[in-house]
N, C-alpha and C positions, 0 to 999 in steps of 0.2 A: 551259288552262281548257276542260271538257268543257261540251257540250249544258246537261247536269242545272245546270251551276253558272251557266253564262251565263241561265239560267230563275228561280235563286234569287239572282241580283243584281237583275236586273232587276227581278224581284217587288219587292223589296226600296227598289227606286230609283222606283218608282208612286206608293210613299208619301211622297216628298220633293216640296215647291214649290220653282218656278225652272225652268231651261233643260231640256229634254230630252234624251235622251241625244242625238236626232239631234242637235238646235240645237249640243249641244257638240261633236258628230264633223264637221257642216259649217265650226264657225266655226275649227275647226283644223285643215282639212285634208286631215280623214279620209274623208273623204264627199263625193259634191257632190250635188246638191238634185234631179238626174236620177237619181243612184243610191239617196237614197231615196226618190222614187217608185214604184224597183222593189220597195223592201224593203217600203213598205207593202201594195204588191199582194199580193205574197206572206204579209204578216203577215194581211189577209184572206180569202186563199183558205186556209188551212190552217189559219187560228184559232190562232196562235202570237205569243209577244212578238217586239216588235221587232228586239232580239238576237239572237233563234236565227235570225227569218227574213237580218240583216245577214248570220250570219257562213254559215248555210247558203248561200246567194248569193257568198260568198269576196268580199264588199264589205271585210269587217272580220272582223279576228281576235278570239275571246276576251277579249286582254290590251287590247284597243281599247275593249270595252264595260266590262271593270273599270278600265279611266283614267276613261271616262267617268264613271261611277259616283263615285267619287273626287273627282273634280270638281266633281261634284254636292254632296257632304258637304264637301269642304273638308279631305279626306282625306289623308294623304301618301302617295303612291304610287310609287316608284321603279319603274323599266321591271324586268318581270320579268327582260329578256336581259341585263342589267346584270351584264357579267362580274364587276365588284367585288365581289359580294354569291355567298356560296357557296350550295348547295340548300338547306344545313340550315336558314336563315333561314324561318321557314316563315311569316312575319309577313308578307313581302315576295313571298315566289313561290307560296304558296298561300294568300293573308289571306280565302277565304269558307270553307275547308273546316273541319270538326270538328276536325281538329288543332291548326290556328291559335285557333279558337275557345275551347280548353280552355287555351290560354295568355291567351287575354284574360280567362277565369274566374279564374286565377290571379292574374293584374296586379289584377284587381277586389277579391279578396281581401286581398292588400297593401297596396292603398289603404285599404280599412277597418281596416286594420292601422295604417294612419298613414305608411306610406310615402308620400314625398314633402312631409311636413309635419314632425310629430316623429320619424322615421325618416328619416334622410336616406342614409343609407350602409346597403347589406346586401348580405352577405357568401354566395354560394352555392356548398354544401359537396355534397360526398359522401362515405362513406368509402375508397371505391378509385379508383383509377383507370377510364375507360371508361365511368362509369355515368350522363354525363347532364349533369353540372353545365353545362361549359360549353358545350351545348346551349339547356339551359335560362335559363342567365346571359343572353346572345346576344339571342334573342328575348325575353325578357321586359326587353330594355333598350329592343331596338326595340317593344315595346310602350306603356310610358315615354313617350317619345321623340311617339309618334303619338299620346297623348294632350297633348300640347304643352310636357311639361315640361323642361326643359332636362336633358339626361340623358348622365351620361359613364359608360361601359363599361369598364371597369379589367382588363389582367390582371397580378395579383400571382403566378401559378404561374409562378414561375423557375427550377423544374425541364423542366418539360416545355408550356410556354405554346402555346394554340393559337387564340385571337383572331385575331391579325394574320392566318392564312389562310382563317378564314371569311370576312374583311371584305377581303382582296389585300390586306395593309399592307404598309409595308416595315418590320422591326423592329429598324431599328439605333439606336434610340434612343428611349425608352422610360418606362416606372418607376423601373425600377434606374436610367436615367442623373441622374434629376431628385434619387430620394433621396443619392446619392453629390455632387452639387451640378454634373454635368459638362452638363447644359443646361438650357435654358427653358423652361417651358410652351409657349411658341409653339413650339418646335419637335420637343414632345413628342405634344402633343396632336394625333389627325389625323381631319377633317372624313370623313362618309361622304355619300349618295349620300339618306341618311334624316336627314329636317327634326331640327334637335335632340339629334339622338344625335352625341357626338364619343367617340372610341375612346383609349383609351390603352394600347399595348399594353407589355409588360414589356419589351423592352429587354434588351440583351445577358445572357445567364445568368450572375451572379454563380457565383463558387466558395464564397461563404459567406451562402445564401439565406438560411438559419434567422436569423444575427447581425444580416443586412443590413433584413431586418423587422421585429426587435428593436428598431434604433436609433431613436431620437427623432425622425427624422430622417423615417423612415417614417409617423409618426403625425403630424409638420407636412405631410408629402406630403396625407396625406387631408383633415386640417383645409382646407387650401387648395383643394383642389376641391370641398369642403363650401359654402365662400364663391363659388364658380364655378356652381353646377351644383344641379339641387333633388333630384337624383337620383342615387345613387351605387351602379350596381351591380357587386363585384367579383368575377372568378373566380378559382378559388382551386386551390393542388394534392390531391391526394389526402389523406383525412383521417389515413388508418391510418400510413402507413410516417413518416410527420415528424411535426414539431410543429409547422411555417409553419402550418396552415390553422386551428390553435389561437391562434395568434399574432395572424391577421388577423383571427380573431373576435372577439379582445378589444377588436381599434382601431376595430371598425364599431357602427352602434345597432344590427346585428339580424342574424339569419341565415336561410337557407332550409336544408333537407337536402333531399336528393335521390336517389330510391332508385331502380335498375334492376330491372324487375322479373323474375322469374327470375334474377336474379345478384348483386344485393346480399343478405348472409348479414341474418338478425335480429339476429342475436349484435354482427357489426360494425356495423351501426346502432343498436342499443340501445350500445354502446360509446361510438361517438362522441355519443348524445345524454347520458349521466352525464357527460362528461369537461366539454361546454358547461354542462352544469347546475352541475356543481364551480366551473366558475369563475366564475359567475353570467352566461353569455353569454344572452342572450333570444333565443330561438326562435321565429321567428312562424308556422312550418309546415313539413311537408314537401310531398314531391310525388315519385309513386312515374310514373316515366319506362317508357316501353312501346314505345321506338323505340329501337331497340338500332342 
């Protein structure tokens, strides 16, 4: 966390009642009540928030005044050093910057969408590979998640699944293991590090993915975490080369698309929105992706 951001938290934390940032950095630890003395002198002589003058001082880091802040609001905040959680998380290792904030425009939009009420399950597509989804899936769960709704992160791409390593999972047991009947939810399902969010990663790569999502088997998998969870968001494989991400369209209320820009074609995006419209999947937006 730079200068600039430690200035637009803090502005930001002026306007809440309750405890101070110091009060919160003394009563845990971070601080003690000689060290801010100094920080105020300092925040007077130079006309600066209390933040810039802590971390100028090397009292406190950055990631100290956004705990604080967090704490303030009643916010979930996992440690940004938190090896568990990979960079692409941009909800968690950068939650004040305009990138994270265009994901919380998005979660907002969904919600008015009915996501999380009558939209319980949504399914995020792209048509190729590379372009975003399960970028997008990821943080927009742990978006979910930090508005307090109980939220499970699913991944159905049992071609090429890549959950379990943004989140460090271990993925030997999974989706596939639960819809094949070879384990339990408890030991499918696995806790992260963010309030509410729990992960369910796919699970050893079946030889017969298209069949294995097919079965019935697949659509009681979801029913049940529908009764579990208010939020169901899944990642999904590529839309063009199979038919799985057609499949999983049909077992959820709703879907996103997701376009890379400069590399998703119009042609194969206009493709995959006729084929959801054929089948009468409901579409509640796209979202054209800029971090390649």
């Amino acid at each position: 966390m730079n200068k600039d951001t430690v200035k637009i938290v803090e502005q930001t934390a002026q306007e809440i009642e309750g405890s101070s940032i110091s009060e919160i950095l003394i009563e845990d630890g971070r601080m003690t009540p000689q060290e801010m003395e100094r920080i105020v002198a300092l925040q007077a002589k130079e006309n600066i928030l209390f933040g810039e003058a802590a971390v100028e001082l090397g009292v406190i880091k950055g990631e100290d005044v956004r705990w604080a802040l967090a704490s303030q609001y009643s916010y979930p905040s996992p440690s940004t050093d938190d090896p568990s959680l990979a960079k692409d998380l941009l909800l968690v290792h950068e939650p004040f910057t305009r990138r994270a904030e265009t994901i919380r425009s998005i979660r907002s939009g969904l919600v008015l969408s009915g996501v999380g009420k009558i939209v319980r399950s949504l399914a995020v597509l792209s048509p190729g590979a590379g372009e975003g989804k399960t970028f997008v899936a990821a943080n927009l769960a742990i978006g979910f998640a930090q508005l307090g709704l109980r939220t499970v992160l699913v991944d159905l791409n049992f071609r090429a699944p890549r959950l379990h390593e943004l989140f460090r999972l271990k993925n030997n047991t999974g989706a596939s293991s639960l819809i094949i009947k070879r384990a339990l939810f408890e030991d499918a399902l696995q806790n992260t590090a963010i309030d509410s969010l729990d992960i369910l990663t796919s699970g050893p790569n079946p030889p017969n993915p298209l069949e294995l999502l097919s079965w019935p088997d697949t659509t009681e998998l979801l029913e049940s975490l529908k009764r579990r969870y208010e939020v169901l968001i899944i990642d999904t494989p590529a839309f063009r080369p199979t038919a799985d991400s057609l499949i999983i369209s049909g077992l959820c209320d709703a879907t996103l698309l997701v376009a890379l820009k400069g590399k998703t074609k119009n042609a194969h995006f206009g493709q995959v929105k006729r084929q959801l419209d054929g089948a009468g999947v409901k579409i509640l937006g796209s979202v054209v992706n800029e971090i390649d």
